[in-house]
N, C-alpha and C positions, 0 to 999 in steps of 0.2 A: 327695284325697290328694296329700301331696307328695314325691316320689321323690329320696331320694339314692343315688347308686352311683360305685362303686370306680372311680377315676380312675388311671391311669399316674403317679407320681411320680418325675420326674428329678433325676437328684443332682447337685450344684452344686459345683461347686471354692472352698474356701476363697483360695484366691490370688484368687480377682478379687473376694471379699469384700472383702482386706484391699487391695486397690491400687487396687480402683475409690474415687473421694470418692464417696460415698454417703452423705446426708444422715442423721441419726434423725427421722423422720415426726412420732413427738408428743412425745418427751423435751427439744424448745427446747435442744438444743445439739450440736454439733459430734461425731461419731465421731472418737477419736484414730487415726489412720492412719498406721499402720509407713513408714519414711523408704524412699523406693525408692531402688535402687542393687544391686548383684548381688549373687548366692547366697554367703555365707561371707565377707564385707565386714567388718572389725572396725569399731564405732560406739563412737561416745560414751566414750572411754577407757577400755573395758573389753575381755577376751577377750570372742571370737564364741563362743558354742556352736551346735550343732546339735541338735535336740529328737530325743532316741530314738535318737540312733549308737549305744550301746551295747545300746538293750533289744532284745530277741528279738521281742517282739512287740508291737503295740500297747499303750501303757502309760499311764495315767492316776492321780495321784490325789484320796483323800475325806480331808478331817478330820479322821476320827473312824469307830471303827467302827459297824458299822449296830445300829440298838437290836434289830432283829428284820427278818425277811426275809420275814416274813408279811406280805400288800400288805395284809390287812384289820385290822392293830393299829399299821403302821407311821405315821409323823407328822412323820418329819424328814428333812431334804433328803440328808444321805449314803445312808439307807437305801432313800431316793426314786430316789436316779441310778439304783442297783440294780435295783429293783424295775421299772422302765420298758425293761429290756433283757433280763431274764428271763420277765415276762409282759404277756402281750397284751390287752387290754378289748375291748370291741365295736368301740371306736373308740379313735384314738390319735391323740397330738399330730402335727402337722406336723411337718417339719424346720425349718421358719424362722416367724416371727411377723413378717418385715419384709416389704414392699413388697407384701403380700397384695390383692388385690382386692375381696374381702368375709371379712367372719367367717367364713365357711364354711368357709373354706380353715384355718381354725385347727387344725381336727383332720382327719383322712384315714381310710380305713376300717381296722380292724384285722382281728379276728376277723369279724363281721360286715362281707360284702360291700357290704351295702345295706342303706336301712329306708325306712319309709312313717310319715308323719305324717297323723294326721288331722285332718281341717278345722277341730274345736275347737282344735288346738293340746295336744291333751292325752293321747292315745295314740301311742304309737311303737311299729313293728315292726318290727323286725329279722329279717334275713334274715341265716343263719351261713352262710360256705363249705362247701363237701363236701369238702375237703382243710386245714380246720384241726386240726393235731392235739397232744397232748399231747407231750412230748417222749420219754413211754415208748411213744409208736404210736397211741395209742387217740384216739379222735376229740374232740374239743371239743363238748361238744353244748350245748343250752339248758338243759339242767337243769343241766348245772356251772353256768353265772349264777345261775340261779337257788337252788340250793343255797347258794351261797358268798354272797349278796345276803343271804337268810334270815340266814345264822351272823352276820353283821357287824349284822342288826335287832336278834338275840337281846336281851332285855333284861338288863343288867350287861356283855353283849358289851366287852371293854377296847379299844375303838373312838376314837380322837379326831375319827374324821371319819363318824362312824354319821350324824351331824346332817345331812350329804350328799344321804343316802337319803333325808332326809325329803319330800322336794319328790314320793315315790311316795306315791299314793293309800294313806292307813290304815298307810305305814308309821311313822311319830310313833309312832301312837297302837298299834301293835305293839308297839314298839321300849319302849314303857314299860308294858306289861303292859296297857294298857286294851282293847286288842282282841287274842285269845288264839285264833282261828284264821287261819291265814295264808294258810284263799282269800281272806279278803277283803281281804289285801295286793294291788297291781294290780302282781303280778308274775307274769303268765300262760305256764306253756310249751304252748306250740302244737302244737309236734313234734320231734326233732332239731335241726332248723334253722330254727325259727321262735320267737323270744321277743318276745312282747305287753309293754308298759309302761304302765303308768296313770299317770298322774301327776293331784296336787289341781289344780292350777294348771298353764295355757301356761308351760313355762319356757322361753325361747330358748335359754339356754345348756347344758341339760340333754345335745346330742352332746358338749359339751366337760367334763361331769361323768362319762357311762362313759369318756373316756379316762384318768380320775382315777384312781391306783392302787388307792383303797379300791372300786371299780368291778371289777378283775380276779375272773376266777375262780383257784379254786384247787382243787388235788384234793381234793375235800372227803372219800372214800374213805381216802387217804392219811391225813385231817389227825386222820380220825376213830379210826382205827386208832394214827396215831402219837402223836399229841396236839403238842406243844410244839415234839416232836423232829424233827416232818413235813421243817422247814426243813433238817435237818442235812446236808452235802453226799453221804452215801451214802445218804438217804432222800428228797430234792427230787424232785419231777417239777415242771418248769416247761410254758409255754406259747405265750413269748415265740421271739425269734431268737437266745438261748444257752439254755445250762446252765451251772449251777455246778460246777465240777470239783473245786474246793477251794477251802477258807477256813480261816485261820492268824490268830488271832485277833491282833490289833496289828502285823498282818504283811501282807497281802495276800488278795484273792480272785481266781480264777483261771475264768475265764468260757469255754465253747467254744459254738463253734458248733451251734445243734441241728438234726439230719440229718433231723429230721421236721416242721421249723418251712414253713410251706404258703409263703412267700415266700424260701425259703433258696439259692434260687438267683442273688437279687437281694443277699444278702449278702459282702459282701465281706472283712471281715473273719472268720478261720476263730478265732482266740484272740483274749483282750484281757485284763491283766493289772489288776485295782484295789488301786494300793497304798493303804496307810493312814499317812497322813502330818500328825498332828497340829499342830504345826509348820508355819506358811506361809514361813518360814523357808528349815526344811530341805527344803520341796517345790519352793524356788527354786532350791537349791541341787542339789538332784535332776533337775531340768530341765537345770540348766545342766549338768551333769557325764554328761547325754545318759541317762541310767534312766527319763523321762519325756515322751511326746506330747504333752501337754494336762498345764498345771500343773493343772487339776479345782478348784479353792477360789478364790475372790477374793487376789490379790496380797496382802502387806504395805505399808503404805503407804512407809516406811520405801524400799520398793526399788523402787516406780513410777517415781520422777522420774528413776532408772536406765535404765530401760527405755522409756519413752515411744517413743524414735524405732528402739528395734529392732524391725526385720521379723515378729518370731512375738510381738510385743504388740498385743491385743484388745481393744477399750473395747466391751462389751454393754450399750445399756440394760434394763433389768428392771424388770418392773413389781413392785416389793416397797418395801415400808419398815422400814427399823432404826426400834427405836424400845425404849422402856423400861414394862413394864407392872409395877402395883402392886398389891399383896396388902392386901384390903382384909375379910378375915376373921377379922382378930382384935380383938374390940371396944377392947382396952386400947390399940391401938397407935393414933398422929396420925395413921396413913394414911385411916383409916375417915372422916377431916375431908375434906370434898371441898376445902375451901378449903387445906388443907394440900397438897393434892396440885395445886391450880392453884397454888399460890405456888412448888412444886418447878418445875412443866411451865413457867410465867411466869421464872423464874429459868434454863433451861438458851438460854445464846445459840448455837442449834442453824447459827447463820451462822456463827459463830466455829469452830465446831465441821468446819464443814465446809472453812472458807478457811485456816483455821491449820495445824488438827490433821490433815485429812484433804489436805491441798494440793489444795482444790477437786477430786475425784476424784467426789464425789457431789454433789445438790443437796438446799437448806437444804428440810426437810420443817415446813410450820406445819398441816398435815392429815394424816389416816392414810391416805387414800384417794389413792394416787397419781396426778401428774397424768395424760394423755393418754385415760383411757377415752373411747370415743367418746359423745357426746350426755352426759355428767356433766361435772357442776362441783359441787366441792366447796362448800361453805356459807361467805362472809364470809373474815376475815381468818384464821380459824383461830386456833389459840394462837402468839402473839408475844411476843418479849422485854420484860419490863416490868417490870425491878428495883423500880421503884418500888411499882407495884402489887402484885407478889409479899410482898414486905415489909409492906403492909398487913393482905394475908389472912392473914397467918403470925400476924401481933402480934391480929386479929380470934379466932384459932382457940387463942388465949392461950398464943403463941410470941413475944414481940416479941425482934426482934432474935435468935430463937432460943434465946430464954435457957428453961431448963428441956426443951427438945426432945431427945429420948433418943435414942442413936446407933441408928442400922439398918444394915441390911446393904444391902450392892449384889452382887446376883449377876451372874455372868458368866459361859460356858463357855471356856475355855483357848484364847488367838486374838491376838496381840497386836495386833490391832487396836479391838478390843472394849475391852483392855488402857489403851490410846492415850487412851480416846473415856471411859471407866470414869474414870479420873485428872483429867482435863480436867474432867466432871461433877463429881468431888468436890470439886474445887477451887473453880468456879461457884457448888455451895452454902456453901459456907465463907465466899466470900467476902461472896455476894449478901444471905445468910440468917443468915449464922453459925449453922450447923449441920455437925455432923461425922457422915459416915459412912463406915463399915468396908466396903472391898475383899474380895470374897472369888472364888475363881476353881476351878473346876473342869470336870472333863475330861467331854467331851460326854453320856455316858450317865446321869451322875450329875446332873449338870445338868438335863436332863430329867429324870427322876425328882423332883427336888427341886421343879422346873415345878409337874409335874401332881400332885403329894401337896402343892403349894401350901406348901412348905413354905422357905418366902422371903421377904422382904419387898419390898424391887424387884428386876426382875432385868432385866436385859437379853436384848431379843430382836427377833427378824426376823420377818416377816410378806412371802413371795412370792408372789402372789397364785396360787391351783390351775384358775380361768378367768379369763375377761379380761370381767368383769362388777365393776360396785361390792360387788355382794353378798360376793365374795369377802373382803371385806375388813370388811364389816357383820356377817353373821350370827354371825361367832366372837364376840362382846361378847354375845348374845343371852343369857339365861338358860340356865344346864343343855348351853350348847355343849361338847361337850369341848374346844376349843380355846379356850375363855374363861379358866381356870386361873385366876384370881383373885378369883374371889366377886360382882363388880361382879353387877350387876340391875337392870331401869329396866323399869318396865310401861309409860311409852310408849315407849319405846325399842322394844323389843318391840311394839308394837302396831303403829308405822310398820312396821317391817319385814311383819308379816304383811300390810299394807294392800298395801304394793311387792307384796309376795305377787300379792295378789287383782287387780292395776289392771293392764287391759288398753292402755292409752295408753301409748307406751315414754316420752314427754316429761313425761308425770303423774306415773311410775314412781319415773324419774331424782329429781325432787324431791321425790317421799318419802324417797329415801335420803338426800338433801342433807340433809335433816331430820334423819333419824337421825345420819348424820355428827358434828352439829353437838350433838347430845345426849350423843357421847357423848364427845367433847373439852371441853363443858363441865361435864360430871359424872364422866365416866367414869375408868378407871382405866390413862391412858396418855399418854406425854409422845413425840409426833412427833422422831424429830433428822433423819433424810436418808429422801431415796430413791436406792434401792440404782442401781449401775452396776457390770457385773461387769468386774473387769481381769483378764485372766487371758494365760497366755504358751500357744500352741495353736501346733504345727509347723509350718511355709508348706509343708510335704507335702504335710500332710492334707489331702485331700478331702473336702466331703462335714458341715464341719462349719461351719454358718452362725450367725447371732445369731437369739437369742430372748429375748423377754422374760421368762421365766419358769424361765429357765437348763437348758429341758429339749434334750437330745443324745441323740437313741439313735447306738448305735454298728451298726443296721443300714442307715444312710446312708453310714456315714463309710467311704474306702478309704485308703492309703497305697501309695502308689507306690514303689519304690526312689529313698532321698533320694542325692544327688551327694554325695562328699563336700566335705570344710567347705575352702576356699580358702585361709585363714587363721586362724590359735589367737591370733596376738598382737595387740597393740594397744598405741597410743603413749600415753604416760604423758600 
């Protein structure tokens, strides 16, 4: 057996993040590091602000409001920040992803103080606290995991991340009706504080899958009793280090501390305010005018080259890629042409994209699989700019020169940067292809919806990885994943991945996915343009709040100090 247990975790001051030079490990480039020089210094011709002089408490904001505050239906990053600071998994992320020593440190214990792996590699035990509790008093046990694990297998369960669970012994084949009692899921409760795991296969990364929100429990008593409504802020029981005190829809949610959270003595923040701030815009403006700690959203590009050398600017790398996915279910449309969709993917100069349009802020992505994971390399050149080539397969797939190729749509959710990057690609294919297509933009719930009822033709989107494994970014194209949304399907595609599955050799492993990879950039239904770097403006106050690749923050890290006030408001023309 192999033993992990609950370690001390010390919280880190963001000031000697942002003033130490400190390298990025695997992202090959430089962290932008705020210009030193004193507290409340006017820079770069513009007024100083100070982040949060006016707010009362801890302030941050999201995008977009959350689709749902259910951790077992939810699927997108606003409703993710949420959901990681109200409930707790067995295990939870770290505070930082940089300068770690081993993967292990990736995640830290939550709920579960401990667990025991066995020699296979294929059972895990967990060992729960005696002091985890619910935030209505009552204890956290194994049978909440396991109840709330169950709800999320249910077959029809509206799950995008049910496909998760799979890697648990017979839950697949649960989850789709083929096995119909659920001892023979290998989700065993022991006793209060003991939950068993089976799993088909050694996963390595399976500590860093219960830190995954689809992993939390949740009151299942509650959920059953309330159904939809469980979330609402006078019916929530969380299990995390807040509560929800209130939510104002297009307004704000309003988080407190909970009095029964088993680590809450180690919290330091008692409130923390989530605005909703659609507009990257008006959340800079929000910063500057001191209503916000942490702008919460990637910068405008537009107002970076502003900010570069001010003190509360952040350059994160992330392991995620933007990228463009295409709906390939409707037989009448050129999408379903894989050559039509390589002459699109061959056609977007994703450098240009990045040096022009984006003022180098990100890096040019020719793979989906970001670079730096440890022991992977992606497959070959990947997809490269090749007007010429493009142009062939177009006039092959009986487009030449575009001529007869019917307008589509390009979706997008409301973001001007998306906006930036949307314009630029249309222009690309106009000119490369001579093909015209229609802009279309809406606001983040609808967007998703229109996603997952696949009711779109390209749209634009992001992909940040939920471990720091290749798979993360493989099995969503698989068949029947819920996060596949676009019809694509490939039986070896699928077959490599189950092989990774089965192959014990981590080096054998890696170049099955490389394979995959490579199957599904040259079939599949996706055009690479960057990988993500998050900019965002974060107070030199704050404590507590480090980089991470995968943009996860709990705010049971982060403290604030009383800030000084600001030295100076003006600046010289």
């Amino acid at each position: 057996m192999v033993m992990i247990s609950a370690k001390t975790m010390g919280k880190r001051a963001l000031a000697g993040a942002l003033v130490g030079a400190m390298a990025l490990s695997v992202w090959g480039c430089d962290k932008k590091q705020p210009a030193a020089g004193g507290q409340g210094e006017a820079r770069g011709g513009q007024a100083e602000f100070v982040a949060g002089s006016e707010a009362d408490m801890f302030t941050f904001a999201v995008a977009a409001d959350p689709q749902t505050l259910d951790p077992g239906r939810m699927s997108g990053a606003p409703e993710g920040r949420i959901a990681f600071n109200l409930f707790e998994g067995l295990m939870m992320p770290g505070p930082t992803t940089e300068d770690l020593d081993d993967a292990s440190e990736l995640v830290v214990p939550g709920v579960a103080e401990s667990f025991e792996l066995s020699e296979d590699g294929r059972t895990y035990t967990f060992k729960l606290r005696d002091d985890a509790k619910w935030s209505n008093g009552k204890a956290v046990t194994a049978s909440d995991f396991e109840r709330s694990w169950r709800r999320v297998l249910t077959p029809d369960f509206p799950s995008d991340y049910q496909s998760f669970m799979w890697v648990i012994q017979n839950a697949e084949a649960f989850s789709k009706g083929e096995v119909t009692e659920w001892s023979e899921v290998g989700v065993k409760v022991i006793d209060d504080r003991t939950l068993e795991v089976t799993l088909t296969q050694p996963t390595p990364y399976f500590p860093e899958l219960v830190a995954f929100y689809t992993f939390f429990p949740v009151p299942m008593d509650l959920v059953e009793e309330k159904g939809n409504d469980w979330t609402r802020p006078e019916n929530i029981i969380t299990n995390g280090p807040y509560e929800l005190e209130s939510y104002r829809e297009q307004q704000d949610l309003l988080l407190k501390k909970s009095e029964n959270y088993w680590d809450k003595a180690n919290v330091a923040l008692d409130q923390a305010r989530i605005r909703i701030i659609q507009d990257t815009n008006a959340a800079v403006n929000a910063y500057r005018t001191g209503e916000l700690h942490w702008s919460g959203t990637s910068l405008p590009v537009a107002q970076i080259t502003g900010l570069l050398t001010h003190p509360d600017y952040m350059q994160e790398p992330m392991l995620g890629t933007y990228y463009y996915r295409i709906n390939v279910t409707d037989e009448e449309s050129p999408l379903t042409d894989n050559r039509v969709r390589q002459a699109l993917a061959m056609s977007v100069d994703s450098r240009s994209l990045v040096e022009d349009t984006m003022n180098n802020l990100f890096t040019v992505a020719n793979h989906f699989v970001p670079q730096g994971l440890p022991g992977y390399e992606s497959p070959g050149e990947g997809i490269t700019y090749d007007v010429a080539r493009a142009k062939e397969l177009l006039a092959e797939a009986g487009y030449p020169d575009g001529e007869g190729f019917p307008r589509i749509q390009l979706l997008y959710n409301v973001d001007e940067n998306h906006k930036l990057i949307a314009e630029a690609v249309q222009s690309m294919w106009k000119r490369n292809l001579g093909i015209d297509i229609q802009l279309v933009n809406k606001e983040w719930r609808t967007y998703l919806q229109d996603v997952s009822s696949m009711n779109y033709e390209i749209a634009r989107a992001g992909w940040i990885g939920d471990y720091n494994d290749p798979m993360t970014f493989l099995d969503m194209w698989e068949t029947g994943n819920g996060n596949n949304n676009t019809g694509w399907s490939d039986e070896e595609y699928d077959a490599l991945l189950n092989q990774a599955r089965a192959e014990r050799d981590p080096a054998q492993r890696m170049k099955l996915l490389a394979q995959a990879e490579a199957i599904v950039l040259e079939r599949g239904p996706v055009i690479p343009v960057y990988y993500y770097t998050n900019n965002v403006l974060v107070s030199r106050f704050l404590e507590g709040f480090e980089p991470h690749n995968r943009d996860i923050h709990l705010l049971k890290y982060m403290s604030l100090p009383e800030a000084p006030a600001a030295e100076g408001t003006e600046a010289s023309e």
